[in-house]
Structure formats: structure tokens, C-alpha cells
C-alpha positions in Angstrom: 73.9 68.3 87.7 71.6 65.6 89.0 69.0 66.8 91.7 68.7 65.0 95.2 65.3 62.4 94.7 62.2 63.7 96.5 60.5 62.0 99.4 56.7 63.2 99.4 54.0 62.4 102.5 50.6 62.3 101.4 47.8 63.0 104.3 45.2 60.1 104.0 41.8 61.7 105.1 41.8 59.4 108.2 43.8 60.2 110.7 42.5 62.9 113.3 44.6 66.4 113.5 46.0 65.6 116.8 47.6 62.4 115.3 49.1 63.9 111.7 50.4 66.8 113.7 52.4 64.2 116.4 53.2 62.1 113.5 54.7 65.3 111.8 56.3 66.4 114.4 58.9 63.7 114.1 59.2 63.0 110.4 59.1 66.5 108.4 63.0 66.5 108.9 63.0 63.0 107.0 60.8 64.9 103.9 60.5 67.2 101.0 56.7 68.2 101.1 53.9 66.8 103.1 50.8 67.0 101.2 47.5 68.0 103.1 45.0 65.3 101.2 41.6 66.2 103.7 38.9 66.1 101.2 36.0 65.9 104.0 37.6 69.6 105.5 36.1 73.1 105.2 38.4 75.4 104.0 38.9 77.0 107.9 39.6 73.5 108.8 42.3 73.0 106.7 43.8 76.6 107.6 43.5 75.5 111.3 45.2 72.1 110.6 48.1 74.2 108.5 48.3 76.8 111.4 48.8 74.1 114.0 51.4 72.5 112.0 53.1 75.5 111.9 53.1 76.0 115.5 54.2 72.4 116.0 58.0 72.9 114.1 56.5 72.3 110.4 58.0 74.3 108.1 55.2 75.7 105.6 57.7 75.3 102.8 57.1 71.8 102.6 53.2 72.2 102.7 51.5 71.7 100.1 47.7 72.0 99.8 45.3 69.2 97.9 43.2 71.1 95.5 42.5 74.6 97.4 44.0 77.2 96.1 42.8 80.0 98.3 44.1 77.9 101.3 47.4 77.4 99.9 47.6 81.1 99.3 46.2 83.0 102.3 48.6 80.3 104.7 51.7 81.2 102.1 52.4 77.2 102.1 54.8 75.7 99.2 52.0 75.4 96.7 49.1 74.0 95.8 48.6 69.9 94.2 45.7 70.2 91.4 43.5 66.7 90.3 41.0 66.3 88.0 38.3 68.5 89.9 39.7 71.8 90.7 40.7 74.5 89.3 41.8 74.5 85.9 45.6 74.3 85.7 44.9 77.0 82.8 43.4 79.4 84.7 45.8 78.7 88.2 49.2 79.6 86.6 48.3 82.8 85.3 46.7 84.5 88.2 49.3 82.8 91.0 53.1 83.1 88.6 55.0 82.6 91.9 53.0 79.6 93.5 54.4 76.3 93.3 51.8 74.3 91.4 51.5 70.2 91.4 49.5 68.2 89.0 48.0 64.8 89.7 47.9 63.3 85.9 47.2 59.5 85.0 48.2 59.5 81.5 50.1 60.8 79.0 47.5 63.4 77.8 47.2 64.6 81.4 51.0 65.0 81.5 51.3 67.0 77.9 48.6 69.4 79.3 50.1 69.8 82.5 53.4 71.0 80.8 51.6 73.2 78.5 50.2 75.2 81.0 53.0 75.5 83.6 52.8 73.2 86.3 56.1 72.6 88.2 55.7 68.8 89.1 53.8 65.7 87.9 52.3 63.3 90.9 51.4 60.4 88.9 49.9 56.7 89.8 49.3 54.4 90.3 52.5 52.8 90.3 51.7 49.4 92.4 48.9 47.9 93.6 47.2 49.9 96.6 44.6 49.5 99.2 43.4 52.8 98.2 42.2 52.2 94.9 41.6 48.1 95.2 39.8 47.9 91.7 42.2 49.3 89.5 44.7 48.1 87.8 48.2 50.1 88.3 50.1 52.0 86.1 53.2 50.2 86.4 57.0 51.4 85.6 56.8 51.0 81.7 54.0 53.3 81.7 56.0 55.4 84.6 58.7 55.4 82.1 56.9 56.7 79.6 55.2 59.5 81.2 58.8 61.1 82.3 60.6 60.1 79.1 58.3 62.9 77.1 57.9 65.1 80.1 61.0 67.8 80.9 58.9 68.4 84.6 59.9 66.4 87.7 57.7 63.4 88.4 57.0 62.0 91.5 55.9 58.7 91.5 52.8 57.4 93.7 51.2 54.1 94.8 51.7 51.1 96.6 55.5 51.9 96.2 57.5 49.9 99.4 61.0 50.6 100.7 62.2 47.6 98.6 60.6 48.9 95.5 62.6 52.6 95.8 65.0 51.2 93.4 63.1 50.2 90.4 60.5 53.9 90.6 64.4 55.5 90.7 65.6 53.5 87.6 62.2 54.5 86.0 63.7 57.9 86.4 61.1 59.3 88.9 62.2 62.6 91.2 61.2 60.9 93.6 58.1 58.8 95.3 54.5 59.9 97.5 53.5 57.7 100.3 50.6 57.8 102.3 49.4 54.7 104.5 53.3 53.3 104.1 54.7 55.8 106.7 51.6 57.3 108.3 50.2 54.4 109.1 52.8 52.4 110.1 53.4 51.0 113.2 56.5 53.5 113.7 55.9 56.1 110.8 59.2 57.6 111.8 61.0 54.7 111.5 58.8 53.8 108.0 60.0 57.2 106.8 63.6 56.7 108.0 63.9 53.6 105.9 62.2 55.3 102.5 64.9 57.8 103.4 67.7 55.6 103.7 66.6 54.1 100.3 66.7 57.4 98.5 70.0 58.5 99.7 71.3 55.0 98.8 70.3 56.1 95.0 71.5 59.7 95.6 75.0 58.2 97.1 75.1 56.2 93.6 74.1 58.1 90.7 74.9 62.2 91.8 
């Protein structure tokens, strides 16, 4: 049984509480996860940001937390996304079994380890070219390919990806796709997110 494809929203660091938390407000029925990227908070920041969420209508089971561990715990969010500088993947699964754990990985090596040590999703990009990250070169969907062709996790693909682009990341045989900029800073993010949604239940409607 095929699973529905997942629609991920990635926080991006510059966009003031008040104004995620509105945006929020309107799209979390659109999404699977929202994933709180604030790299500049303190960890009391991010629980206050979480909390307010909360109070807002955001379900914490689509919350997941960028790299802190303790947060994702103490607010009982979804789980927790790990990148290259946090805790060791090795040393997260073991002491949190029940926590949902994501991985960021950017090659093949990074995916293998991931799997290894029980992660429960792969976030992995670039897939096109982003504003985010002008200076490298993306990862494209022959390498996407090949990262979930020897991986048995789910692999959400992330990166430049536009609603007209859905298509091809599906046929790559991603779980589904992260945005950031593309719905939250759109002009209407709700009716951005509508449209990556419509996109994904086109696919869904198709191949389940």
C-alpha cells in the first residue's frame, strides 16, 4: 500500500513570530510537519514560539524541531530534524526510542549512516537551484534518485522545488517535498501552499 506524499514547511530564520504564527494559522491544515528552522533562537525562544503555536490551533504533532533535542522533548512536539552539527544521530536514537527523528543528509554516505542508526526520514537537497544556498550547485533528481533507490527510509525532497516541478521530485520517488521561501514568503502563502497541495493530491489521485 502506497502512502499519501508528504508536504513539509520549513521556517526560514526571517520572519518575526508574530508573522509565522499568522501564516500558520491558515496553512497547517494544508501540511504534514512544519519544521521550526530558527538558528539565531535561545532555546526559551524556541519553546515560546512552539507554545504560541500551540495556542494559535497548531497541532504539535506536525512540529518538528531543527537540531534541539531538549526542545523537541520538553514541548512533546513530533520530533526532532538532525544536520551535520548536532547531536550525533548515534547517540539520539538510543536515549529518545519513541521520538520521531529526521536527518538532513547530502549524499549517499550521509543517507547509509542515517539508516544505520535509526533515523525515521531523510530531508535531502538540494534538489534545484535556491536563493538560499546561491553558490552551490544542486543535487538534482538523478542524484535524488539515487539516494532513495538504496535507502528503505522516506525521503523528503528539498530545494528550489516549484509547484510545476512536484511532478518530476514524485517520479524521482520522493515521500514528498520541504519548502521554505516558496509558501512562506509568498505573496499569499496560503494560496502558495494550496497549490503545492493540489499538486501532491494530483500524484496521490494517480499512483495510490
Amino acid at each position: 500500500m502506497k502512502i499519501r506524499k508528504q508536504l513539509h514547511i520549513v521556517s526560514t530564520g526571517r520572519q518575526s513570530d508574530n508573522v509565522l504564527i499568522e501564516i500558520m494559522k491558515d496553512i497547517h491544515p494544508y501540511i504534514t510537519a512544519l519544521h521550526i528552522r530558527e538558528k539565531s533562537k535561545s532555546a526559551k525562544e524556541l519553546v515560546s514560539l512552539i507554545m504560541k503555536l500551540a495556542q494559535a490551533g497548531v497541532p504539535l504533532s506536525k512540529v518538528i524541531v531543527n537540531d534541539r533535542v531538549d526542545v523537541a522533548v520538553c514541548c512533546q512536539t513530533r520530533g526532532v530534524q538532525l544536520g551535520f552539527q548536532s547531536l550525533d544521530l548515534a547517540f539520539v536514537r538510543p536515549a529518545f526510542s519513541e521520538l520521531t527523528i529526521g536527518c538532513s543528509v547530502h549524499s549517499m554516505e550521509e543517507a547509509r549512516y542515517a539508516e544505520r542508526h535509526g533515523a525515521d526520514l531523510l530531508l535531502y537537497g538540494h534538489i534545484f537551484h535556491t536563493q538560499s544556498k546561491p553558490d552551490k550547485e544542486p543535487k538534482g533528481l538523478e542524484q535524488l534518485k539515487k539516494i532513495i533507490g538504496q535507502t528503505t527510509m522516506p525521503v523528503i525532497a528539498i530545494g528550489g522545488i516549484r509547484p510545476l516541478q512536484v511532478s518530476d521530485v514524485m517520479a524521482a520517488g520522493a515521500s514528498g517535498i520541504a519548502v521554505m521561501s516558496g509558501v512562506l514568503e509568498a505573496p499569499s502563502p496560503l494560496q502558495s501552499v494550496i497549490e503545492y497541495r493540489n499538486y501532491l493530491e494530483v500524484w496521490d489521485e494517480q499512483y495510490i
